[in-house]
N, C-alpha and C positions, 0 to 999 in steps of 0.2 A: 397251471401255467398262466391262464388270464389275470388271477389272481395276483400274480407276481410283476405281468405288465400293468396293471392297475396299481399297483403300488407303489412301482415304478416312476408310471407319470405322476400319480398325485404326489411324491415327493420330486418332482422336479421343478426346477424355477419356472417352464414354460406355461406349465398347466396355472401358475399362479400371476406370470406377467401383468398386466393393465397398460393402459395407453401411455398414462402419467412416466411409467419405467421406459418403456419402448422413447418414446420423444425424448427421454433425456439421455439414453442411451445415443440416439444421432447427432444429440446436441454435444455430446463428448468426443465423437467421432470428428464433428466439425474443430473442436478445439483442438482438440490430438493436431488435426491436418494443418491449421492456423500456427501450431509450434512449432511442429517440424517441418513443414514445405515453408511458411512464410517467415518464420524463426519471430514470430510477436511473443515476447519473454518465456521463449522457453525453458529456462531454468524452473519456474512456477507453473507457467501454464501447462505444460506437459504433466505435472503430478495431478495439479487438481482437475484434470482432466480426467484421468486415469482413477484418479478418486472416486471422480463423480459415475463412471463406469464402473465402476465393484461397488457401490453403493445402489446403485438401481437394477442391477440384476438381482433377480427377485431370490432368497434364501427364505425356502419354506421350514417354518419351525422355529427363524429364528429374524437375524440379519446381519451383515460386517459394522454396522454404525444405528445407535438407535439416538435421532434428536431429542426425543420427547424427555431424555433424563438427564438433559442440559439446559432447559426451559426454566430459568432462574438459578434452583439452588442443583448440584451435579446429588443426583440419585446411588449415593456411594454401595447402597444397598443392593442396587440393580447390576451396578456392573460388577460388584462381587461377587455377584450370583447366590446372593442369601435371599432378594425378595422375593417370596411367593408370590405366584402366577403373572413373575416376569421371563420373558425369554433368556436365552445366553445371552451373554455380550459379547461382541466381536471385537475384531482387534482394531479399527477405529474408534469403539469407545475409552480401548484404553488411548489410545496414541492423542483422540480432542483433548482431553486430561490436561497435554500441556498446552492446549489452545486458552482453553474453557479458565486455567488459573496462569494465563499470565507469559509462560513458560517461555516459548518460543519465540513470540515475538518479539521477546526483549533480548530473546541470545540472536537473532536475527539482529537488531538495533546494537548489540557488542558487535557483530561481524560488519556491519554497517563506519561503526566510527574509527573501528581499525583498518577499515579502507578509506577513510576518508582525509584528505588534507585541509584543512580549516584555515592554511595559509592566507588562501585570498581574499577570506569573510573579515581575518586579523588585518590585512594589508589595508583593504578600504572598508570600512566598518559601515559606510552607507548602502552596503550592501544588506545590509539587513532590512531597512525599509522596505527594497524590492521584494525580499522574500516575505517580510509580513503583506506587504498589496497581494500577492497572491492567494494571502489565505482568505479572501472576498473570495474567492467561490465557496469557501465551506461555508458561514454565515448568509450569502446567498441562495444557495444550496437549501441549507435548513430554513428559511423563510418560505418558500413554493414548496419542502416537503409540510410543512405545517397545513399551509392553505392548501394544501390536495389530498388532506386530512390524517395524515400520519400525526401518531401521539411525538412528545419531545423529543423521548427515548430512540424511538425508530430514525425522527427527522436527525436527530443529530447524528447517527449511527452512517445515513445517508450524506450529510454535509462533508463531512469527513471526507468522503472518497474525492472531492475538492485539492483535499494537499498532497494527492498525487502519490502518495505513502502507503501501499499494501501491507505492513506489517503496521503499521499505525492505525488503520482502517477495521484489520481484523483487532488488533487489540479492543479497540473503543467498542466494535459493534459483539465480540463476546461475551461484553460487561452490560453493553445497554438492550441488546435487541439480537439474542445468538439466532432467535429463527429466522433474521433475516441476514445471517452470515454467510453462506453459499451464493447469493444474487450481489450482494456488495462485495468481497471478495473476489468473483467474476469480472462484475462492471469496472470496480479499481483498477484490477491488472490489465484487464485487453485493453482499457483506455490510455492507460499507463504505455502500452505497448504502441499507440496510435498518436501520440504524442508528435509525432514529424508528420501526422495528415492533418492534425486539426489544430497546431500553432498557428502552422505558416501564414495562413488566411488573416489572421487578426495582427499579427507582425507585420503586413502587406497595410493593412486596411487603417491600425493604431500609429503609424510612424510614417515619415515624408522620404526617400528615394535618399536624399542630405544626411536627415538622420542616420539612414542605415548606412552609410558609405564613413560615417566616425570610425577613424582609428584611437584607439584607446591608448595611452601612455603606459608602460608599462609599471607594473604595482613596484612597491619600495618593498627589499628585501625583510623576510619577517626572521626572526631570531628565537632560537631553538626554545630560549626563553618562556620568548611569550608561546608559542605552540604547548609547551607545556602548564603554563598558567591556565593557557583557555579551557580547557576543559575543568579543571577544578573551579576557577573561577564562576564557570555557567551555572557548573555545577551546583553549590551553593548559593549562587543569586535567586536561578530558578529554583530551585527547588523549595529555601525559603517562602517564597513569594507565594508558590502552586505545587503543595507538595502531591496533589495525585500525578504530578510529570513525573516523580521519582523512580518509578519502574524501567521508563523509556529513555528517558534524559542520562539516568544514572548509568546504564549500562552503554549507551551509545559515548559516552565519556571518556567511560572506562575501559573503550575500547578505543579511542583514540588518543587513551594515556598511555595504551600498552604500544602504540606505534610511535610517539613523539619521544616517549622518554627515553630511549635507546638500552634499554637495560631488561628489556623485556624481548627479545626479538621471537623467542620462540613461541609466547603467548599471540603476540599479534600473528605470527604465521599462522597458527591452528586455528584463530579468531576468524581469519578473512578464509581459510580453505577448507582441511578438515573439517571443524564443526561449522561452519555456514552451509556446508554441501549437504550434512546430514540434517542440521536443521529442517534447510529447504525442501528437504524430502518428505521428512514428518509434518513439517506447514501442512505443505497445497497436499498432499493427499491429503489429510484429516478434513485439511479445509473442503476441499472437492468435496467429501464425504458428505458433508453437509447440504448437497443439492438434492434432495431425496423429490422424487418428480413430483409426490402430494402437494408437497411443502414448496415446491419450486414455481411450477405452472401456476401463476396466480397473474390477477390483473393488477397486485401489486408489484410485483416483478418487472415488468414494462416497465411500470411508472421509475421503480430504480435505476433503472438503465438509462432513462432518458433525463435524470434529473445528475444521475451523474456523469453524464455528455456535457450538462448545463453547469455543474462544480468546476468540470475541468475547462469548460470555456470560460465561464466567467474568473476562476483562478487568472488564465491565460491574461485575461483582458485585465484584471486587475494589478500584474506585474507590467505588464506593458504601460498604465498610464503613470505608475508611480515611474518607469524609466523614462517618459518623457518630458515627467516634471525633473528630475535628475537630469537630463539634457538640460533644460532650460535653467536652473538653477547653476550648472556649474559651466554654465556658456558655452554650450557643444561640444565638451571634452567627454562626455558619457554617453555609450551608445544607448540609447533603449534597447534595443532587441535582449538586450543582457536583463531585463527586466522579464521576459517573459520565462525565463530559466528557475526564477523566483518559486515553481512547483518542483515541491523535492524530488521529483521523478531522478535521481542521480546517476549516472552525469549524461541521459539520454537527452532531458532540454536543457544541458549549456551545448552539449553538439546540436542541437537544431539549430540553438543562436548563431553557434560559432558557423552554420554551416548558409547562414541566412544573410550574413552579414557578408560571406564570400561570394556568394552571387551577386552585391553591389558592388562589394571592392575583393579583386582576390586578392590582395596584398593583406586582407585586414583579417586578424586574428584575434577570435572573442575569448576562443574558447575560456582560457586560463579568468577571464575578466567574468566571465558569466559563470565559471566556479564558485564564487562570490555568496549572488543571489541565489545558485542552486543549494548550496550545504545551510543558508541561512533557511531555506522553503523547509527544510529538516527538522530543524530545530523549533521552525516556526508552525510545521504542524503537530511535533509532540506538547509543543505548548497548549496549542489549539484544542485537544483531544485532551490534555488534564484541564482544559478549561470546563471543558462539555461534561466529563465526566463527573466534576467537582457540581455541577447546576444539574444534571440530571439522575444521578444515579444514586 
């Protein structure tokens, strides 16, 4: 009988726990509560929460996700279960699969452009400026991770979380730096989530009381036409120019060709509901997965977290001055605050704007105007992320 409790506990997760599991087991507890009491993007956050919980309860003999055979090139041996004196694999090693080559975040980027209306970006085209000023937090970003000693791979991997884009963020940092995909993944979303506590202040602080009180004209009607040109058009421009955007650009496209052309309605309905829902399931768990507490608790962890507070600030700040120069350039007819939307977080910062510019004037409505710079912040950080990828990888 002692024998059989004996073997008991030493095949139990308890007997093998460590501190590393435990802390990030509370740390999952705290995200869980962050989803669903404070609702901070719980469509994602809640999985990779849940992820990151079945990955750090301890499986003796084995485990649900092993990073180490995602460390460059994917271990096809190990998770087959052919390499000797490797454990099983678990069902997050198959499900990274489509983190690890690509997969999902580019059928997340098709669910993305079948929601997306590109009308206001084609209405006023200097909308695109603002969403490139934004992308100065990722190139800022990557500058202070350099100097706080992260190689290019990591620092760029880290810059990124700048263009406010969680499937962008995991795409780029699968390819350049996947051990540090669980802390950037994290940092992206709940900051992404935090987006109406840490605009507002630099919106207040980059723009004059005048400025925010601009009513904006309304945009000139766009025709079914062009909606339909733009996405081929991008298509080919960009992709020519920077073909590693071809994964991300091409599907976000191709998702907003299946909503413009009207000849597709069923494709786009499964695009934006069915498979974006499944997607998002198989994401943020896998992704969660990848927060294994060894591999998590580090003092380079902080340093992520705080460099991408400083992505998404200085993004912020960098759509806000290119809107003020946009003010000044077209004689007070453009608000700034629609500059700071410029981070593709979609369409959570054009409602901060729209929601910012109502507190000066309730009569003044951004939102449709700061659609703009938000779907351009889009575009502007797949570009960004085949730029990085093209120089580092």
């Amino acid at each position: 009988m002692l024998e059989v409790f004996k073997n008991l506990w030493e095949t139990s997760g308890i007997a093998t726990m460590t501190w590393q599991s435990g802390a990030m087991i509370i740390i999952s507890f705290l995200l869980i509560y962050l989803a669903i009491k404070k609702e901070y993007e719980p469509l994602l956050l809640l999985p990779i929460a849940f992820g990151m919980l079945l990955t750090n309860l301890p499986w003796p003999g084995g485990g649900i996700f092993h990073p180490e055979w995602f460390n460059g090139e994917i271990n096809w041996a190990a998770i087959g279960g052919q390499a000797a004196g490797e454990p099983d694999p678990g069902l997050f090693d198959f499900l990274y699969i489509g983190v690890k080559m690509d997969i999902f975040p580019c059928l997340i980027f098709l669910a993305v452009g079948a929601m997306t209306d590109f009308g206001p970006l084609i209405s006023r085209p200097s909308s695109f400026f603002m969403g490139a000023g934004a992308q100065f937090g990722i190139s800022f970003a990557f500058i202070v991770a350099t100097l706080l000693g992260f190689d290019p791979q990591a620092a760029a991997s880290i810059g990124i979380i700048g263009g406010a884009d969680g499937p962008t963020a995991i795409y780029l940092t699968s390819k350049l730096a996947p051990e540090l995909l669980g802390a950037i993944a994290i940092a992206a979303y709940s900051y992404m989530a935090l987006i109406p506590l840490i605009q507002p202040p630099f919106m207040k602080l980059l723009t004059t009381k005048k400025m925010r009180q601009v009513k904006m004209e309304q945009s000139r009607p766009v025709s079914k036409v062009e909606k339909i040109c733009f996405p081929v058009i991008v298509s080919v421009v960009c992709i020519l120019i920077l073909p590693s955007v071809a994964p991300l650009l091409g599907c976000l496209m191709l998702g907003n060709l299946f909503r413009e052309s009207g000849v597709t309605e069923r494709l786009s309905d499964t695009a934006q509901n069915a498979m974006c829902n499944i997607v998002t399931i198989f994401l943020g768990t896998s992704v969660g997965a990848t927060a294994v507490g060894s591999n998590f608790l580090k003092v380079e962890t902080l340093k992520i977290i705080l460099l991408g507070l400083i992505a998404f600030m200085t993004a912020t700040i960098g759509g806000l001055l290119i809107g003020d120069l946009m003010y000044f350039l077209s004689k007070g007819k453009i608000n700034p605050l629609i500059g700071s939307a410029g981070v593709s977080a979609v369409p959570m910062a054009a409602r901060v704007s729209n929601k910012e510019g109502q507190k000066e004037n309730p009569s003044n409505f951004l939102l449709m105007h700061a659609m703009g710079p938000n779907v351009a912040g889009v575009i502007g950080s797949a570009v960004a992320a085949g730029v990085l990828l093209s120089l580092f990888s």
